[in-house]
C-alpha positions as CSV (number, residue, x, y, z in Angstrom):
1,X,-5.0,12.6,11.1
2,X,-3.5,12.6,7.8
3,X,-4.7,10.3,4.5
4,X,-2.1,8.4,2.6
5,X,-1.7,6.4,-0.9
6,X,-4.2,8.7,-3.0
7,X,-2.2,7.9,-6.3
8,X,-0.9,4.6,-5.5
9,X,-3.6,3.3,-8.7
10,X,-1.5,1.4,-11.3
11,X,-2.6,4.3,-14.0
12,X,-0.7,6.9,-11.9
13,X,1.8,5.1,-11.3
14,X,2.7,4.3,-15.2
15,X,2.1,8.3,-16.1
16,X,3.0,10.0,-13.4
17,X,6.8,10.9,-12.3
18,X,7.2,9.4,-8.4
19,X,8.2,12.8,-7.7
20,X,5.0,14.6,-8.4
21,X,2.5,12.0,-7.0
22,X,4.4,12.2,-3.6
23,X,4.0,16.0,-3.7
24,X,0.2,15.6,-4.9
25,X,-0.1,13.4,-2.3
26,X,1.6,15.5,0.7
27,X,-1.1,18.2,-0.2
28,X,-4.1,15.7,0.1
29,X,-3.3,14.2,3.4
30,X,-4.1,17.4,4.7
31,X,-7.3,17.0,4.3
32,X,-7.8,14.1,6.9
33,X,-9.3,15.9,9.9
34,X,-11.8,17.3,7.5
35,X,-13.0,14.5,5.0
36,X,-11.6,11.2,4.2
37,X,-10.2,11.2,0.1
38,X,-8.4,7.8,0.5
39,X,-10.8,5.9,3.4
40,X,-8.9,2.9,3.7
41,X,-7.0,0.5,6.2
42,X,-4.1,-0.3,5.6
43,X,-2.2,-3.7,6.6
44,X,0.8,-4.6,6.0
45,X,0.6,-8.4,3.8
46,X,3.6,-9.8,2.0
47,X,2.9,-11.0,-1.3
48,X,4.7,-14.8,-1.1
49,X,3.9,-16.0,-5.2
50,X,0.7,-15.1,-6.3
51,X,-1.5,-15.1,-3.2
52,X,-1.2,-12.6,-0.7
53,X,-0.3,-13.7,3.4
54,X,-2.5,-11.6,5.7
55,X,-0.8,-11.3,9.3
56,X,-2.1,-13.7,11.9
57,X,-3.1,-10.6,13.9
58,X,-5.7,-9.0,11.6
59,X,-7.0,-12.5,10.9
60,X,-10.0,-11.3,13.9
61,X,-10.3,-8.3,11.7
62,X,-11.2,-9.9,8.3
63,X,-13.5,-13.0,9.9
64,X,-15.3,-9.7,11.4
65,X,-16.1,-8.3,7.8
66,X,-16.5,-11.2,6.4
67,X,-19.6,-11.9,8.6
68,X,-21.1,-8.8,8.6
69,X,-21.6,-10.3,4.7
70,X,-18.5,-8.3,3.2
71,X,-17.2,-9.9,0.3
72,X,-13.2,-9.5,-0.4
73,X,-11.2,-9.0,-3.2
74,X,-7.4,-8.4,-3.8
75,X,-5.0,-6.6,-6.3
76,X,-1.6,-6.4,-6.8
77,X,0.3,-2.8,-5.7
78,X,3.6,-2.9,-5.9
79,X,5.4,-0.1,-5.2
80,X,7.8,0.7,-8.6
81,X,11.0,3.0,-8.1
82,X,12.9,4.6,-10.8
83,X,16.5,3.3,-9.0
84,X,17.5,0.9,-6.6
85,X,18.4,3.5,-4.2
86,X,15.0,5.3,-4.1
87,X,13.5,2.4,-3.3
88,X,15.8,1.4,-0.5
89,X,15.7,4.8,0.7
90,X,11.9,5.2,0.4
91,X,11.1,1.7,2.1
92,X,13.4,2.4,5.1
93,X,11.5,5.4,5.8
94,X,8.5,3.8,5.5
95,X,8.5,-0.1,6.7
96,X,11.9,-0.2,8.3
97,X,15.5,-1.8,8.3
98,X,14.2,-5.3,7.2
99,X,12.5,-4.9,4.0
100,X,15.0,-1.8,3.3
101,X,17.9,-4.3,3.1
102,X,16.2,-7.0,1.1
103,X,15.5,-4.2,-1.8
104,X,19.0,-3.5,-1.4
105,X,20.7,-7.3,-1.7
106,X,18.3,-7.9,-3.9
107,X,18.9,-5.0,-6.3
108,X,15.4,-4.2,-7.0
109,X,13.6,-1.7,-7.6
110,X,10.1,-2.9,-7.0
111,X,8.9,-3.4,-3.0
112,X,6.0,-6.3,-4.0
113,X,2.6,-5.0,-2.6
114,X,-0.9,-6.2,-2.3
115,X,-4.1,-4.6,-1.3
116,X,-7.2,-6.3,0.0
117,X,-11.0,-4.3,-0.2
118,X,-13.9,-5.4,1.6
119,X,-17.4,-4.0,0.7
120,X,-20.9,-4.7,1.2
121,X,-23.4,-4.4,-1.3
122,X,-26.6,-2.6,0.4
């Protein structure tokens, strides 16, 4: 199993070129089979305004968390490209046709992202 997102952290994302945090990032996935660096699970939401939309699937999921006395926050995560066609390029690769194209009409360069965490205070 390999681990994904380890410098996805707003911070990183400012300093560091997209370039090098991909090729950090290809050396720790590696590590999955032996330890976990980024334990997280990851869902794909869209972020419609301000407030992120979980899919109706994983709804199950998050009532199960949420009554084993998680508490849940959210941040925004967008992914930032340096072009227009890195970021078309990129997203096809990673989520597909759809949300390729919309980067593309829409000349951005930013894929809007949100990440939810769940913990439990022992």
């Amino acid at each position: 199993q390999l681990t994904v997102s380890h410098f996805r952290m707003a911070r990183f994302t400012r300093l560091l070129p997209l370039r090098l945090r991909v090729a950090m990032d290809s050396i720790a996935q590696r590590t999955g089979d032996a330890w976990q660096l980024s334990p997280s699970v990851f869902t794909r939401n869209r972020a419609l305004g301000e407030t992120p939309t979980a899919p109706e699937k994983l709804r199950p999921y998050y009532d199960f968390l949420e009554a084993q006395g998680c508490a849940q926050t959210w941040t925004r995560t967008d992914y930032r490209f340096d072009t227009v066609a890195e970021a078309v390029d990129l997203t096809r690769f990673f989520f597909g046709d759809e949300l390729a194209d919309q980067l593309e009409r829409s000349h951005q360069c930013t894929l809007p992202e949100c990440t939810g965490f769940w913990f439990l205070q022992v």
